[in-house]
Structure formats: C-alpha cells, structure tokens
C-alpha positions in Angstrom: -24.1 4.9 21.3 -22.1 3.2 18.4 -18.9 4.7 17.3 -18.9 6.0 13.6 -17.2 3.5 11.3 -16.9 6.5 9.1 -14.1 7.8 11.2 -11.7 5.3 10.6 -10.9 7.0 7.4 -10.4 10.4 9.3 -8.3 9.3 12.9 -5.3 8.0 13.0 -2.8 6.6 16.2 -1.7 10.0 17.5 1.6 8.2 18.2 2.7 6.9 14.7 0.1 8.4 12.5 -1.0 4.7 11.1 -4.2 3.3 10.5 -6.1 2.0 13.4 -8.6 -1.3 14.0 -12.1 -1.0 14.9 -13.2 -3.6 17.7 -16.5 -3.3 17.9 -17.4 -6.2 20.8 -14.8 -4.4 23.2 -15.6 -0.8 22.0 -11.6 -0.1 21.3 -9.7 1.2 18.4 -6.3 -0.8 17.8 -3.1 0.3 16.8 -0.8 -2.6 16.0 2.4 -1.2 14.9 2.8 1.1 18.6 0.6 -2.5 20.4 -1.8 -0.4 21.9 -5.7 0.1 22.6 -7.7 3.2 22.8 -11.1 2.8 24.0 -14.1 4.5 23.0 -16.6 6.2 25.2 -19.9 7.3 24.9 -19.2 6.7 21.1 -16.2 9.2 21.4 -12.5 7.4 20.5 -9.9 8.7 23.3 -7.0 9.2 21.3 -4.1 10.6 24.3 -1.4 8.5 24.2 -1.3 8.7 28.0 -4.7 7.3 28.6 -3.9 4.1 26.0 -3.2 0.6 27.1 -1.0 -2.1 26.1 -2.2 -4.6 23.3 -2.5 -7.6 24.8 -0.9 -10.5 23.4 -3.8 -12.3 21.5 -3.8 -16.4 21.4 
C-alpha cells in the first residue's frame, strides 16, 4: 500500500508542529528540525514521538 502524498499537507511532526519529508524508497516521513524518522506502515504514518528514530546523519 503507498502512503498518500496528499497528507503531507494535513500531518505535521507531533513534536514541533513543522513540516515533514516524504521518503518514499524507505517508506518514512522526516522531520529535520527535531532529526528524526517516522515510518510508515501498511500505508499508515506512525506519528508517536516514542516510537520515532534518530535521523541518521546522511553523507
């Protein structure tokens, strides 16, 4: 199942509120201003802070 691009415009980092990235190869949704990575399940975005990972430092 693809995630809706369309919900971009609607989520937001529950953390800081901001605008978050779309990764579409890994399936995540990126918040750079808190570094951190929500995945995506099933098509559904996991948005709990407690269940987010640190943003790995990209090369």
């Amino acid at each position: 199942m693809a995630f809706d691009k369309k919900l971009l415009d609607i989520i937001a980092c529950p953390v800081c509120k901001g605008k978050l990235e779309y990764n579409k190869d890994k399936q995540q949704l990126i918040c750079k201003v808190d570094r951190l990575v929500y995945a995506i399940n099933d098509g559904i975005p996991v948005l709990l802070e407690n269940k987010a990972e640190p943003l790995e430092q990209e090369s």
